[in-house]
N, C-alpha and C positions, 0 to 999 in steps of 0.2 A: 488549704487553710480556711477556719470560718472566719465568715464575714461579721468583725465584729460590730460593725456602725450597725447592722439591723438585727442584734439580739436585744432583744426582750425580757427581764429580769423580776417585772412581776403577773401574774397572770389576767390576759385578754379576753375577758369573757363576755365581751358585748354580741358575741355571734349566735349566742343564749337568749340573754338579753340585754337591754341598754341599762339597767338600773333597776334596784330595789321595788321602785312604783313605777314599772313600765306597764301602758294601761294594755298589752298585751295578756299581760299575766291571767287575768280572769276569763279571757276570748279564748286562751290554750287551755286551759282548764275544762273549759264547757266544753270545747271540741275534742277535747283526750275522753271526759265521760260521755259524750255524744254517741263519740265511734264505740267504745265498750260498750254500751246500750245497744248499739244496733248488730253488732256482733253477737251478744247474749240473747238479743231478739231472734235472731238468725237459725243459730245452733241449737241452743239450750233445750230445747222441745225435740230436735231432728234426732232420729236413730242411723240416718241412710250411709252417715260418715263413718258412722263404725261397723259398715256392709261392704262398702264399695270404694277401695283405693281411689277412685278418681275425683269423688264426693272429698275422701279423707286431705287430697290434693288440695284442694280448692278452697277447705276450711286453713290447712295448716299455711298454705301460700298467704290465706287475709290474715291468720295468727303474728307471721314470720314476719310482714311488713307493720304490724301495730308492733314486736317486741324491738324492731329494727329503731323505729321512732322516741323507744320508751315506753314500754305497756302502759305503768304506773302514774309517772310523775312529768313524763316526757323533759323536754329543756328546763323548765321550769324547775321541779323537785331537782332536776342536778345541778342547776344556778344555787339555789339556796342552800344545800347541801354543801356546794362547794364553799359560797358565801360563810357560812358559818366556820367552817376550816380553816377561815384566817381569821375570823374575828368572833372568837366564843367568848367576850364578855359582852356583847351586843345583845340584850334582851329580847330589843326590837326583832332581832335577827332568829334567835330563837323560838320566840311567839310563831313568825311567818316559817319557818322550816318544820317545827313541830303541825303545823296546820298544814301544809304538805304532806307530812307523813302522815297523816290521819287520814288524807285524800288518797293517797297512795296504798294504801292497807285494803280501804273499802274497793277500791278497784281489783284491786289482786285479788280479795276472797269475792267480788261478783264473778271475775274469770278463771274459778279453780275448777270451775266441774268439768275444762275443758278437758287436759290433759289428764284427770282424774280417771273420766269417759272412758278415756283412750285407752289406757292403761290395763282396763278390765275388757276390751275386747277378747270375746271367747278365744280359748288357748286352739281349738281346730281350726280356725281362720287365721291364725296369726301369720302363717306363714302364707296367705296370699297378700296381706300387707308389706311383710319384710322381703317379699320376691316381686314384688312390681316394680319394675323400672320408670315409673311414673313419682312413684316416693322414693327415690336411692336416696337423697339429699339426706332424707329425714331417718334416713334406714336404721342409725347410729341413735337416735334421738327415739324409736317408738323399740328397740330392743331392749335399751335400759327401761324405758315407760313398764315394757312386759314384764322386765325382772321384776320391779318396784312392786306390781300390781300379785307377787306372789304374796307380798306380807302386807300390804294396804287392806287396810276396813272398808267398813261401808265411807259413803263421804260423811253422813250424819257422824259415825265414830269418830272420825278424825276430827269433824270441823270440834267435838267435845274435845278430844285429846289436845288438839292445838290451844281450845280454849285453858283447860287445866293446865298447861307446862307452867304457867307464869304463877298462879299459888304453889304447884307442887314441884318448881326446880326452880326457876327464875330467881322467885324472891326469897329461897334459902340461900343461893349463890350472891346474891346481891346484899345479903344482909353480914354472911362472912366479910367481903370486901370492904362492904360500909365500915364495918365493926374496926376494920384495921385500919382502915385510910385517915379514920378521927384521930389516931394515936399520935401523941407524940411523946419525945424522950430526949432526957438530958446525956449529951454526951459531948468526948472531951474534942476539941478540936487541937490543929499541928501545932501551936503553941501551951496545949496542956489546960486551956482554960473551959469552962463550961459552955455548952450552946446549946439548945431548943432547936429539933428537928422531926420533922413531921417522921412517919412510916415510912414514905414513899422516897427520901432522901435517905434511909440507912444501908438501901441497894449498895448504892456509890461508894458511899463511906467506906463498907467491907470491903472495898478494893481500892482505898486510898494507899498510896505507897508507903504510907507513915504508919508503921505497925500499932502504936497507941490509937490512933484514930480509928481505924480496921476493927481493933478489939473491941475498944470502947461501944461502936453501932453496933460489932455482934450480940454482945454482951447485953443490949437495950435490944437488939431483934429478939432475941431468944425470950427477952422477959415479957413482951408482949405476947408472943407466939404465946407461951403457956399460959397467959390469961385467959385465950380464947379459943384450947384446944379441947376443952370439956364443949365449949358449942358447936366447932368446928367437926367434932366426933358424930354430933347429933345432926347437922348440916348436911356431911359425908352420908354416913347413915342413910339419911333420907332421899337423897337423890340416887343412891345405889339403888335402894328401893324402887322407885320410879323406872330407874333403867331397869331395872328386873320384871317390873310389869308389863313393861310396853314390851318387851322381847317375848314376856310371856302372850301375849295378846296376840303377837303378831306371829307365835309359836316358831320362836326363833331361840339355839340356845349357844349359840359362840357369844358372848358381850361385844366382841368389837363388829360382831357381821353389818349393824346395818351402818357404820360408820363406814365401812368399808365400799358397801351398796350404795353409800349415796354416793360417794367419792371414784366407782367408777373402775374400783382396783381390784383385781381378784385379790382373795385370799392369800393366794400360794404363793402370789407374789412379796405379800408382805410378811409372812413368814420367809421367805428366803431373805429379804432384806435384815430382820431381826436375828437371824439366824449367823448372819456374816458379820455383821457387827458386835453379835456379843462375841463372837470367837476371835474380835480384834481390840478386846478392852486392853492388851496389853499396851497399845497406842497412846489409851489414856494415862495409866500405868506409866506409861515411861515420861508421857510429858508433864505431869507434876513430880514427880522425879526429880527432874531439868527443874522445874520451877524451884522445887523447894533449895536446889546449891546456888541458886542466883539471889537466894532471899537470905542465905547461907542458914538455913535452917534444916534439921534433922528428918522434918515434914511437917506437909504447912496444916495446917489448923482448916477446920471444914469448909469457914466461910474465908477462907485467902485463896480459891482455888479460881477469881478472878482480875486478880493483883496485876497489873501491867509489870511490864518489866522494860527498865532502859526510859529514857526521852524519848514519846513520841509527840512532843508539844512543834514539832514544824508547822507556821504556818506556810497554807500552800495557798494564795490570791485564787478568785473563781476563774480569774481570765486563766492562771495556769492549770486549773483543775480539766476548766474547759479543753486545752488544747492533751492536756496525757489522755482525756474520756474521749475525744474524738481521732486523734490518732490511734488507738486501740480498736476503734473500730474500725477504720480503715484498713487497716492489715487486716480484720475477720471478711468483711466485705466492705463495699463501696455505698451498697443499699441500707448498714446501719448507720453510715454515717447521714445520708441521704433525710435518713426518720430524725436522727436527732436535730441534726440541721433549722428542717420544718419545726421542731417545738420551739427551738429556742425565737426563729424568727416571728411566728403566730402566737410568741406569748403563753403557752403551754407549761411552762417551768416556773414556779414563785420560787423563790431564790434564797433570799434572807429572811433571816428572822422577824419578826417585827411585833409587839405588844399585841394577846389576844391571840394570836396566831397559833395553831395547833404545835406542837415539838415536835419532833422525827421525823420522818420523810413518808411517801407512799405515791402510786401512782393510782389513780383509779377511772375505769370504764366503766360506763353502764348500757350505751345500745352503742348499735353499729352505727347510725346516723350521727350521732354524738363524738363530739373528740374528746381524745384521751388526754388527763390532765397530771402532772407531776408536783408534788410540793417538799420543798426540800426546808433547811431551815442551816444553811451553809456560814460556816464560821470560819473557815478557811484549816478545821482539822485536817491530818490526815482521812480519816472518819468520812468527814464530809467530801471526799474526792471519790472513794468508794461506795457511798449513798448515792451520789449522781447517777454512778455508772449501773448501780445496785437495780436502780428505778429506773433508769431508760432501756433498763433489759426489759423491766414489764411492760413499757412502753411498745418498745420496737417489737414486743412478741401479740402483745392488740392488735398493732398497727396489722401485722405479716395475717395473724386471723383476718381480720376483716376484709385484706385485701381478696381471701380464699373461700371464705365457707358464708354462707346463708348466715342471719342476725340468732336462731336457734343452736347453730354450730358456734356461734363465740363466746366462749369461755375457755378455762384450761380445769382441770381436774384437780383439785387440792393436791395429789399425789406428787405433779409435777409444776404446779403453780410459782414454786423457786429457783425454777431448771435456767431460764434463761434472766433472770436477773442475777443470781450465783457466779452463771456461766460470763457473764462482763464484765463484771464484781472483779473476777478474779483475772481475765487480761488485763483489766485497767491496773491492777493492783501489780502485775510485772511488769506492766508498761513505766510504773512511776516506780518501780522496784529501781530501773536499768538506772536512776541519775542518781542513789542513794550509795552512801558510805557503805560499809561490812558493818559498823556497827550499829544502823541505823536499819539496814535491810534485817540483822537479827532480830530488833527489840521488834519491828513489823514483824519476821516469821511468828513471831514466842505472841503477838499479837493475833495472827492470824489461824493459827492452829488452838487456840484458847477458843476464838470463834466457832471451829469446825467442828472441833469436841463437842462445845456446847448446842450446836445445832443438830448434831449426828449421833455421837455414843452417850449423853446423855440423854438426849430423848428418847432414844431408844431404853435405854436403862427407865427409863419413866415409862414407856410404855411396856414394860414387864413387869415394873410394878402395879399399873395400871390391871393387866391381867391377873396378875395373884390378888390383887384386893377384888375384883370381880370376882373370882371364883371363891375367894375365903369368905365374901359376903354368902355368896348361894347358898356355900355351906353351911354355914351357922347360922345367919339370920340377923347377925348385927355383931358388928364389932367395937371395941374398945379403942380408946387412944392407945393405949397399951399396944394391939395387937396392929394397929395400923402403922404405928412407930416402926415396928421392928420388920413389919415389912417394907417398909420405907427406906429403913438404914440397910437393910439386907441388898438392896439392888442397888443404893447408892455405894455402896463399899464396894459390890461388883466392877463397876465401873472406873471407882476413881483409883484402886488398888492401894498396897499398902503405905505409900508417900502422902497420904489424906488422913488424916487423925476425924475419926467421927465424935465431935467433940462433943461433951453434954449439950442437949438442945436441939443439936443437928435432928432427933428424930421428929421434932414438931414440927420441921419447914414445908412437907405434906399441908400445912394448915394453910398458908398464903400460895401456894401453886395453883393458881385457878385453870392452868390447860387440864389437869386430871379433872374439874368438873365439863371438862369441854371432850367428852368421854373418846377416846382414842385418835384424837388428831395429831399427837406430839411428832406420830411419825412421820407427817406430811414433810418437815422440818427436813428430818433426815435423807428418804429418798429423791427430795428437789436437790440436795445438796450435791449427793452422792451419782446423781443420773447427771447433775452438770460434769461433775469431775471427771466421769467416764467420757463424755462429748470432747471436753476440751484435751482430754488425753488422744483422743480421735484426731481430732482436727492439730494438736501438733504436731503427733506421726506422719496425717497427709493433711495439710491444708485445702487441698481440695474437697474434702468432707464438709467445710461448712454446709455447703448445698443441702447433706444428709441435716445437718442442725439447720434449717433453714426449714426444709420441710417437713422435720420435727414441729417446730415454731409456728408452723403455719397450720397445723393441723385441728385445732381447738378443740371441740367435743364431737367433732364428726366419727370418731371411732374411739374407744379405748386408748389409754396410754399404752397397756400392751399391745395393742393390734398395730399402733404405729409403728414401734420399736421393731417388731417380727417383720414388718415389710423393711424395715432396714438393715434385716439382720443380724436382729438381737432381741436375747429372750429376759426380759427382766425378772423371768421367774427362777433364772438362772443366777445361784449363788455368786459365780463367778462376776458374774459382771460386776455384781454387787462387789465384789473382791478389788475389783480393777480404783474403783474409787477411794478405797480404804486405803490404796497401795500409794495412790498420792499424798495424802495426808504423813506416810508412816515413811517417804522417803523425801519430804519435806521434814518431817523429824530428825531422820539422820540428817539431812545436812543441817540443821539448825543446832545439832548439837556437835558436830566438825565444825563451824566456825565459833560455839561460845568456847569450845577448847582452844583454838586457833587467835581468840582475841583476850584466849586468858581469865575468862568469866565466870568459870567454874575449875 
């Protein structure tokens, strides 16, 4: 049981520093740019590192202990960073974080030439670098460097290219966003009467259970959307462009390959991944199906296809949240209880909401020397019991890194960056299943798989349409609202099947989806989902498998997410596996639709 007299409920960051004006702050400063001066003094002129493995040693060893500390910003930029994250109406607060990240930049681009360097070591020597047992640590770390170094420019190109993203993608993207966020619109609320609501509030609405309400915000999204789908055209437009040049540049002609390349993931893999999932749209298919007889409608309208269904207004107290998230992990292992333990007691966990405070939850790390911090914003939903567990999966999967791999090996690969928060997410979520009614465990399934959809076969369906709008750009040269509409509606109809009415409008929602400007990451969503799924299908057949998820977890970017997987005996470029995940989702549907017959609901 935890100990609950020493948990800590909002976050202890005096280990950083003591305060706002700790006269530390300018002493770390000068000695963060100190050591980077003398580092660039060091290298920056030497050629011997990129000759002699043990040279290459020697620099990467003083590299790995400056990124362990925080290259950039060290304690400091992550104090105020964090600072801000609970109080962003503080200007003050602002000012000093903003002037950090300006510190922070200028350091980063004094030490790009390092790994830059590296990256273009002659292709005949590479392999006495990647065969010396003197750099193995790093062996995972200068193979990608090599790949990278196939489509890298000169550093001059890049440092222009880097300079250019922000007139020619940045501030088209940011000015769609702006454009919508000023909006607002009169619509009707659950008693019929008028109300003023921003853009960002007509989300919700379309999935309030009050079908006038729903309509009313869709009815006010759509008419925005076509305000600004003639800019949104030219916006599109112009950043396809840009992704077309730099591919051009780097004479690269897949659109998604360097997304792919920085993220770590072959190809082949993520075509197997899109390949098994669209061949399971019937999944989709069937579960708005289900939705539309519980709404008792013919089929629902485009935007009700995130309507809850049932009462899930239980509140669950933190202290209970606390104990279903740690008993859940006690039955995986003993050692994730161990990591959650330590945050709660070391004040790692902000807990409640509070005025100023960022919304939603997140965990975030930046070096190895640094602790891992969690921010949740806990109202005692069901929601927020599977937020906790959601975020102490990325906790405990830092922690397990850093206990294993060098400060250059911690990270995780976008690919599987959801794997072990998913993977918790959803013990906790049977662990709080086992005290719940039949009626209650349904409205959570019809909850829970409206989730998986939207994180798995929609984004997947988003990223094919992601590739037809690439490829129909190359072709033509520029497309129309017109022609992007009906690519748009063509892969969402895919998906959601004939229970989803594409209703007028539905083709402008392309205009506020800003992951298609974040050019093929949607699928990261789906295969963190879908690689948990297969894990914990593992580990219920043999629980003794955690150990395999364990040292899954612990492996960061010391290898590929494929080359892990293959030592444990599995090929993620294997359709199948991908199949294995789908199969949970598709026989939590069957029984979710044996009990709404069973309790009469449909």
């Amino acid at each position: 049981m935890l100990d609950k007299a020493n948990i800590k409920t909002s976050w202890d960051l005096s280990g950083l520093l003591s305060g706002d004006n700790d006269p530390i702050i300018e002493q770390t400063k000068e000695a963060i740019a100190n050591r980077n001066k003398a580092f660039v003094a060091k290298w920056k002129d030497r050629t011997d590192y990129l000759e002699d493995p043990a040279v290459l040693k020697e620099a990467l060893d003083e590299f790995e202990v400056m990124e362990s500390e925080g290259v950039t910003g060290g304690k400091v930029g992550y104090y105020f960073w964090l600072r801000r994250a609970l109080d962003q109406e503080a200007t003050d607060l602002k000012a000093l974080a903003n002037k950090m990240d300006e510190f922070g930049v200028k350091q980063a681009n004094d030490l790009s030439f390092f790994m830059h360097r590296i990256s273009k070591i002659a292709v005949d020597k590479q392999d006495l670098f990647l065969n010396s047992p003197e750099l193995v640590s790093y062996k995972h770390l200068l193979e990608s460097s090599f790949k990278d170094a196939k489509y890298l420019l000169s550093e001059e190109e890049e440092k222009i290219l880097n300079l250019m993203m922000k007139p020619a993608y940045s501030n088209w993207v940011e000015m769609t966003e702006e454009f919508l966020s000023r909006e607002e619109a009169v619509v009707l609320d659950e008693d019929g009467k008028e109300t003023k609501k921003v853009f960002s509030e007509l989300s919700s609405l379309m999935s309030n259970k009050n079908k006038q309400v729903r309509d009313s915000a869709a009815s006010a999204f759509n008419v925005i959307l076509q305000k600004y789908v003639d800019v949104a055209e030219r916006e599109l437009n112009s950043v396809l462009e840009v992704h077309k040049t730099v591919d051009d540049l780097r004479k690269i002609t897949r659109p998604d390959f360097l997304t792919l390349l920085g993220d770590d993931i072959e190809p082949e893999v993520v075509d197997a991944l899109l390949e098994s999932v669209e061949k399971s749209y019937d999944i989709s298919a069937r579960f708005y199906e289900l939705k539309a007889k519980f709404l008792g409608q013919e089929k629902l309208e485009y935007h009700e296809r995130n309507v809850e269904i049932g009462d899930n207004s239980e509140t669950i107290p933190f202290e209970k949240g606390l104990e279903i998230v740690s008993d859940s992990f006690k039955k995986l292992d003993t050692s994730f209880l161990d990591i959650f333990e330590t945050f709660l007691k070391e004040g790692r966990i902000d807990v409640y909401p509070n005025k100023g405070k960022e919304n939603g939850g997140f965990c975030v790390d930046v070096a190895k020397a640094l602790p891992t911090f969690v921010l949740l914003n806990y109202t005692g939903r069901i929601q927020d019991v599977t937020t906790l567990a959601h975020e102490m999966g990325h906790a405990i999967n830092d922690t397990l890194i850093k206990t294993k791999q060098n400060s250059l090996n911690c990270g995780t690969s976008v690919a599987t960056a959801e794997v072990a928060s998913t993977f918790m997410e959803d013990f906790s979520l049977m662990e709080l299943s086992k005290e719940m009614s039949e009626e209650t465990r349904l409205n959570l399934n019809m909850l829970k798989i409206n989730d998986d959809i939207s994180s798995i076969v929609r984004q997947v369906a988003c990223y094919k349409f992601e590739q037809a709008l690439h490829t129909a750009y190359r072709e033509k040269g520029y497309l129309s609202k017109e022609e992007i509409g009906a690519l748009f509606s063509k892969h969402m109809h895919a998906y959601m099947g004939d229970f989803v009415e594409q209703t007028t409008g539905c083709e402008n929602w392309w205009v506020y989806w800003m992951h298609i400007r974040r050019f093929f990451y949607v699928y990261s969503y789906a295969s963190g989902l879908l690689i948990s799924k297969s894990l914990q299908n593992m580990v219920r057949q043999n629980p003794k498998d955690i150990e395999k998820v364990k040292e899954f977890l612990s492996a960061g970017t010391s290898e590929s997410p494929r080359a892990t997987f293959l030592k444990m005996g599995i090929d993620i470029a294997d359709k199948s596996f991908w199949d294995k995940g789908l199969n949970e989702i598709s026989a939590l549907l069957d029984e979710t639709w044996a009990l709404a017959k069973k309790l009469n609901k449909i």
